[in-house]
N, C-alpha and C positions, 0 to 999 in steps of 0.2 A: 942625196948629196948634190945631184945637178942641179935641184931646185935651189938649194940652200945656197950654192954657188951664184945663183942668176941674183938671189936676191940682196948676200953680200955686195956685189959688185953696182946693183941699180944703184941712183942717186936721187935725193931728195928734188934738184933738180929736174930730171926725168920726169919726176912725179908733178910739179907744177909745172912742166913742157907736155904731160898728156894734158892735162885738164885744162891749159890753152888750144893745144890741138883738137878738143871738145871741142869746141867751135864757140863757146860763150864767154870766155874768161880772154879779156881784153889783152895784149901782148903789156901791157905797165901797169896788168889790176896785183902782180908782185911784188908792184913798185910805191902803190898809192895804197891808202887807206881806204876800202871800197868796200865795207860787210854785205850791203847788199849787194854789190856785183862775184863778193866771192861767193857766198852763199847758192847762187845764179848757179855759177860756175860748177858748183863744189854736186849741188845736185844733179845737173844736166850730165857732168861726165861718169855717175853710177849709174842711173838711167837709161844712157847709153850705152854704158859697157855693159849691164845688165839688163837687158830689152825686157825680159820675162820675170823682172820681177816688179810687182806691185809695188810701186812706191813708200805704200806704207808701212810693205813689210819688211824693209831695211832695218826695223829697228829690231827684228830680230834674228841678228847680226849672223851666223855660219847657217843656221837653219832656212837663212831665206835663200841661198844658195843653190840648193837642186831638191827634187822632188822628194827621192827618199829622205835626205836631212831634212825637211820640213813636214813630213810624214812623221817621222822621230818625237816631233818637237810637238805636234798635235798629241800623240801619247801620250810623252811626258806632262803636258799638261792637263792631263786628265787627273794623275796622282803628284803634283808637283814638288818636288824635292826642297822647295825652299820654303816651304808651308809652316813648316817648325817656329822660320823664323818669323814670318808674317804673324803668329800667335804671339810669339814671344814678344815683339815688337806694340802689338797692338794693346797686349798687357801693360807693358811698359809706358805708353804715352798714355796710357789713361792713369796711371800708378802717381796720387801726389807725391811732392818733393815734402822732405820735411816739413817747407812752409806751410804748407796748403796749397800750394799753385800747382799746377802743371805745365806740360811742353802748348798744351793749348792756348795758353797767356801768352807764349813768346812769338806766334805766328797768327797772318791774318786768317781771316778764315777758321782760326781756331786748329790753322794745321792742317786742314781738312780739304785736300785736292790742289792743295799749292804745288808742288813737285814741279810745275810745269815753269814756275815762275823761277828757279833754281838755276845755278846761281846768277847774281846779280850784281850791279855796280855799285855800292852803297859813294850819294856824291858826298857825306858827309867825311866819310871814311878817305874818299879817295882809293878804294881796292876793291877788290870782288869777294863776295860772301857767297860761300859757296854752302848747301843745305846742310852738311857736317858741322862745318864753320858755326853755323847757325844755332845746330842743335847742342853743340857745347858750351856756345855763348847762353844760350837759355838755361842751360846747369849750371855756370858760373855764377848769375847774375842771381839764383835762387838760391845760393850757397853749397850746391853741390858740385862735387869734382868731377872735371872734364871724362871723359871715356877716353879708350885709343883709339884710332881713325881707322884701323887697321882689325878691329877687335869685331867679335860678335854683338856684344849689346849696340855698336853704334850701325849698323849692318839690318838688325833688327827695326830700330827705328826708323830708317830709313826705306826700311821696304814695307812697313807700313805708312810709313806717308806717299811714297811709289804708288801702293796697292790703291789705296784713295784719289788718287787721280788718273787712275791709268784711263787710257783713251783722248784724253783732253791734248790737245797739239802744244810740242814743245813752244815757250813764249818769252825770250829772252830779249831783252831790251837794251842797245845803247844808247845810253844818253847824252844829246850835247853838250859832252864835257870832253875836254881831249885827253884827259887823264884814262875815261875810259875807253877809249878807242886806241890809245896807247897800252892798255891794256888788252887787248883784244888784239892787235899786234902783236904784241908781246908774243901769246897765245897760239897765234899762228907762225911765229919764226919758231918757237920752240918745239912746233907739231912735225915744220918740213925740218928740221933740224936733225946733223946724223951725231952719233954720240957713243959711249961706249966700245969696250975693244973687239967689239961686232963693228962698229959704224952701220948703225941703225940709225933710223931716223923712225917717229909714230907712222909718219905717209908710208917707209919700203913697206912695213907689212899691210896695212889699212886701206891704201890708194892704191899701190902698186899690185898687190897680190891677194887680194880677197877671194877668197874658196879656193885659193891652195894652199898645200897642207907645207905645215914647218913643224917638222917629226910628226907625232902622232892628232896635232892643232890645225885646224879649220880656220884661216885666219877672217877674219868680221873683217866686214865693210866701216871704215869712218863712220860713213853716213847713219846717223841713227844710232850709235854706237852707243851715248852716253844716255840713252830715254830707257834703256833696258836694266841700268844701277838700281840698287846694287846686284847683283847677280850668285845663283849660287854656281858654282865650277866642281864639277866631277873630280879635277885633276887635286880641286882643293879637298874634297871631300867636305863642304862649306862654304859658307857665306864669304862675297865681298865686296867692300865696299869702295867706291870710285878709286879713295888714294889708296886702297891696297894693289889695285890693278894698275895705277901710274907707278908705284914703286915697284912692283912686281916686274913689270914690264919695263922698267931702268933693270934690273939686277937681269932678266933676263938675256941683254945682250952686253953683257958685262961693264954694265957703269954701274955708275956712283949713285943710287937715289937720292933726290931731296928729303927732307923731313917732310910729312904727311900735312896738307895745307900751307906750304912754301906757296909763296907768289907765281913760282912759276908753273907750278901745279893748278893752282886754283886760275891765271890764267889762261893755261890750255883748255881747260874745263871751261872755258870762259865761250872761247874760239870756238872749242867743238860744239858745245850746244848752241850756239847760235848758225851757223849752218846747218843744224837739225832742225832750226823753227818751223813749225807746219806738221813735223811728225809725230804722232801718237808718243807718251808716255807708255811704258810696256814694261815698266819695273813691277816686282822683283824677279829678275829675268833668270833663266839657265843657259848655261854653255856646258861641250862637251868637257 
């Protein structure tokens, strides 16, 4: 309850007053448009708070925390729980569409270790396409109907294009366009942003409070967070996928969620992976 109390009361605020008090994050880089000086930033103060952990293992978010949780997490990987869907997933993207075509026609690479490039700023579009996005655009456009974003088949797909790239460093790109850097914005007011009748914000538990616990949750570091999607959760007893965890994570501190691929979903996913650039893809991941 004392815990719960400290973290009620933090502020999103606090949360970009540590990571200037980092020592890298400029006192107006909250003020300016700056992805490489936040990114700077955004690494140097996990790094810091967290002296003992390898950098690269941020992305596997509450296990990289202390030694027996990352003990855990070697186990578990030996029989891994989300194996089911990595089959099912891999069936599926090889499975033609009525047409003849597959999800291989709609991605470069043939689909095949992209994950890293996920999501992106499409400048035609003017919005971020985020790898969901993408993968139901590819069933649409072959005359098949969309998945739910939230559902297992789309979960399975995705942690087989994960599994195919994993190791390859996050690699997201803004491009001079200021639609996408205003999206990327976006992404980041919406992350320090406090909300629901918790007054949460993503930073209180992410920034502020990584490896401690809220009830019986091990709360992840930002950092690296979104390279370990979709993820299976013990709590779910299953698979999920990024916007199950962005809505999941609205309803938990009692807001309103977006619909799954809302703008302001697909731009926090936007913000968060590009301050992961550099860290390994590590999907399809587990949490306790």
């Amino acid at each position: 309850m004392k815990l719960r109390s400290a973290i009620y009361l933090a502020s999103a605020a606090l949360a970009l007053a540590a990571l200037t008090l980092a020592g890298s994050l400029p006192s107006d880089a909250a003020d300016k448009v700056d992805p490489v000086a936040d990114a700077k930033a955004f690494r140097k103060f996990f790094t810091d708070k967290f002296p003992k952990v390898k950098l690269e293992d941020f992305v596997n978010g509450p296990y990289s925390m202390n030694e027996d949780l990352y003990r855990q997490w070697q186990e578990k990987e030996q029989f891994p729980p989300y194996e089911f869907s990595l089959e099912m997933g891999k069936e599926m993207f090889s499975k033609p569409f009525k047409n003849g075509k597959t999800y291989a026609d709609c991605f470069p690479n043939g689909g095949i270790g992209v994950r890293q490039n996920y999501p992106y700023f499409d400048e035609k579009e003017g919005k971020v396409i985020t790898l969901e996005l993408a993968l139901n655009r590819c069933r649409e456009a072959n005359g098949e109907a969309p998945y739910s974003y939230v559902r297992d088949e789309m979960a399975a797909l995705t942690a087989y294009m994960a599994f195919t790239s994993r190791g390859k460093p996050m690699d997201i790109k803004i491009p001079d366009d200021p639609r996408a850097l205003a999206a990327y914005e976006n992404g980041k007011e919406y992350f320090y942003t406090r909300r629901g009748q918790l007054n949460f914000s993503c930073a209180t538990c992410h920034v502020q409070s990584p490896g401690e616990r809220i009830r019986a949750e091990i709360l992840a570091p930002a950092l690296g967070i979104l390279n370990a999607m979709p993820i299976y959760r013990s709590e779910w007893s299953g698979m999920g996928t990024t916007s199950r965890r962005f809505t999941t994570c609205n309803s938990q501190i009692r807001g309103v969620p977006f619909s799954p691929q809302d703008d302001e979903y697909r731009n926090v996913e936007y913000y968060l992976s590009y301050v992961s650039n550099g860290l390994p893809i590590s999907g399809p991941g587990a949490r306790p």
